[in-house]
N, C-alpha and C positions, 0 to 999 in steps of 0.2 A: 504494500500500500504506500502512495507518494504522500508525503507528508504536504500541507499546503500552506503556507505563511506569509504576516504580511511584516514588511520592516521596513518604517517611515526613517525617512532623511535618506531615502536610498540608493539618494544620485551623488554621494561620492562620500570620500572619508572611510570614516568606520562601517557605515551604513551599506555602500556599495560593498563593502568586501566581505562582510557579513552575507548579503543577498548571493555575491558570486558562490561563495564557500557552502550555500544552502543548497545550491544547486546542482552544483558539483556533488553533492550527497544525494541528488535525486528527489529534493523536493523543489515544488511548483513555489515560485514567489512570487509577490505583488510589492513592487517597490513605489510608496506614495514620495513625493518630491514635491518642492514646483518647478523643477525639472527634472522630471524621472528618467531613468534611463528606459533603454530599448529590450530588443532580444539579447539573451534569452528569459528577462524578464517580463512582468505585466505591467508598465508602466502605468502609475495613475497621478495627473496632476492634482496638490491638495497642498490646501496652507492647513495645518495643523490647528492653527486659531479659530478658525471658520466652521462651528457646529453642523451647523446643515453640512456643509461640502464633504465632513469625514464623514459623515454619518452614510450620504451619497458615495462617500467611497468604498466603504467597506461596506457596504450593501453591493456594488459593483464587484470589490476582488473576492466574495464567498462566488457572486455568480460563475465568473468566470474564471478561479480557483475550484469550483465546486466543494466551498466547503472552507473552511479555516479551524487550524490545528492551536499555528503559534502566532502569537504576536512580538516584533522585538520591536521597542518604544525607542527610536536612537533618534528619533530630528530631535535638536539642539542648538541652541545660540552659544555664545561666547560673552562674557561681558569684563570690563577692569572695573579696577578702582576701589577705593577702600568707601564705609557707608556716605562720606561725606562729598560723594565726587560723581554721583548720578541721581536724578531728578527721578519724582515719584512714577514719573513714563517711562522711563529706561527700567526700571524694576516690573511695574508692570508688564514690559513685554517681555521680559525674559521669563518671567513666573508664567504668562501665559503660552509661551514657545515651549518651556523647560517642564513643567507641571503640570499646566491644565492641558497641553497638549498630550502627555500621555491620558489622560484623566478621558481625555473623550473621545479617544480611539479605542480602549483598552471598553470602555461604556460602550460604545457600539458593537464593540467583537463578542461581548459576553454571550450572547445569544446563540453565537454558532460555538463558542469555545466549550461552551456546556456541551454541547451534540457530538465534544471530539471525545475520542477513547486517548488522546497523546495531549490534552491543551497544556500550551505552556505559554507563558507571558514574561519576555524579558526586558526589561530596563538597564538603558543606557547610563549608568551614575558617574561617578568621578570621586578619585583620589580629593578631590575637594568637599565631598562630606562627611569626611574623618581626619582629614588635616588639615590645619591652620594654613592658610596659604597666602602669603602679603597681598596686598595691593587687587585678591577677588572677593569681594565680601557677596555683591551681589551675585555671583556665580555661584559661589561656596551655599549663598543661601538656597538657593535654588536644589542646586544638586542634595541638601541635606534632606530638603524637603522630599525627591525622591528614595532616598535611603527609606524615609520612615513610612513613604505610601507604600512602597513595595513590600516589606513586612506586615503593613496592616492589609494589602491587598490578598498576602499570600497565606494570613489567618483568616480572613472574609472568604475563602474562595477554593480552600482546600478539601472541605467538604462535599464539592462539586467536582472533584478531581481537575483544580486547575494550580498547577501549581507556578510560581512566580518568586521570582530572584532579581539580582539585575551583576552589573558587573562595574567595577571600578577600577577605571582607566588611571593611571599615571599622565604625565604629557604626552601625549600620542604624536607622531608627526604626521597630523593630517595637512587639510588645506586650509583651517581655519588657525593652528598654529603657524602655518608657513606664510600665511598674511601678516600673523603679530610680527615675525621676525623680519619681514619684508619693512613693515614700520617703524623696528626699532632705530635708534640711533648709531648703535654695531651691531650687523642680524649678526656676525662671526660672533662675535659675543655673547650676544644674547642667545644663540645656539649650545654654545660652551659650556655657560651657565645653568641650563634647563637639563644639558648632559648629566652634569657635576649632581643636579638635585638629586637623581635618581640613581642607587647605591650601583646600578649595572654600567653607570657612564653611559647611557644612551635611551633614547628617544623609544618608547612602546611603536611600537608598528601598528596598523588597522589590521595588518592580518593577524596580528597576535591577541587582539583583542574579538576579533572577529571567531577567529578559534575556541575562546569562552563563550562567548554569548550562542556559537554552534551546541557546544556539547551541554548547556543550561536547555537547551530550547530542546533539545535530542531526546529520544526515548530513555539515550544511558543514564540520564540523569536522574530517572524515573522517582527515588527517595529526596532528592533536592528541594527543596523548597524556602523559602523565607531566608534565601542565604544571598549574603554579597560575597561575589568574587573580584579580587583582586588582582590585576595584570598591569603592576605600577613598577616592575622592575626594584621590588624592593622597597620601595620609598615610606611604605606604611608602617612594615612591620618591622623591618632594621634599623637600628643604631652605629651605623661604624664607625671605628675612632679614623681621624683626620688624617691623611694619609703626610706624611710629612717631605 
């Protein structure tokens, strides 16, 4: 049996390589964007923000999935700054990109995810909400707040055989870091430094991340539930002394 899933932000980053690597395992995906990709996906244009249009969309990818197993919740903004350095509209869209956007995809799929014998719901979090990170407060807030839905979503929902995780990224070298570094002052630097945070000396990859959110969303994971996984190169759970 093809497994069938939907996984928003899926036209590039994390998102896309997640979708490739679901595929390559043989299951049918439905990649929502507002530029989705092509074959051998099912592209669906959708802003995440827009109730009615997710709701229209994942009524479209069960039709033409036949059906919906898994969800991975990855569209995502970016945002800086510590609380003093973004206006009450910069937080708002991030909470509603970062939050309410899993919140009303995850609400429209419930209906088919109950009818699967495999449902599984993953969330895209971040190293940002269990570690103090300078200069993201709003990000950090955000992401924290995914931490704590996805445990209350995967105590609400277990009963039902849905079980739901999410996974916690380190700095990834996606497109949306290689913007920040394009805008820094020294991207070589600022490269250097994001290296150095991370005990491995380098940057998570989206296929390494894409790899977790595979095997949460999988049958293998089948006992999993209410768990964050971490793919941060270290950075959460290590201490090392300063290399001299």
């Amino acid at each position: 049996m093809s497994l069938k899933a939907i996984v928003t932000g899926g036209g590039a980053g994390i998102g896309l390589a997640t979708a490739t690597l679901l595929v390559e395992r043989g299951m049918k995906v439905a990649c929502f964007d507002i530029n989705p990709p092509g074959d051998p996906f099912i592209g669906i244009k959708v802003d995440v923000t827009d109730d009615v249009g997710v709701r229209a969309a994942v009524a479209e990818a069960a039709e033409r999935l036949g059906g919906i197993d898994i969800v991975v919740n990855n569209a995502g903004i970016g945002a800086q700054g510590t609380v003093a350095d973004n206006p009450d509209s910069e937080w708002q869209k991030a909470f509603d990109v970062n939050v309410f956007g899993m919140v009303r995809v995850t609400r429209a799929a419930l209906p088919y995810l109950r009818k699967s014998e495999h449902a599984a719901v993953v969330n895209t979090c971040s190293i940002a909400a269990t570690a103090g990170l300078p200069n993201r407060a709003l990000y950090s807030a955000t992401k924290g707040a995914v931490l704590s839905l996805t445990l209350a979503m995967a105590a609400d929902h277990v009963r039902e055989g849905i079980r739901v995780n999410c996974v916690n990224p380190g700095t990834a070298d996606t497109p949306w870091v290689g913007r920040l570094l394009d805008a820094a002052d020294d991207p070589v630097a600022e490269r250097k430094a994001l290296n150095a945070r991370q005990p491995m000396g380098r940057l998570v990859s989206a296929q390494e991340v894409a790899a977790a959110i595979a095997y949460l969303a999988g049958p293998e994971a089948g006992a999993t539930t209410g768990t964050s996984l971490a793919v941060d190169g270290g950075m959460q759970g290590l201490r090392l002394r300063p290399v001299n």
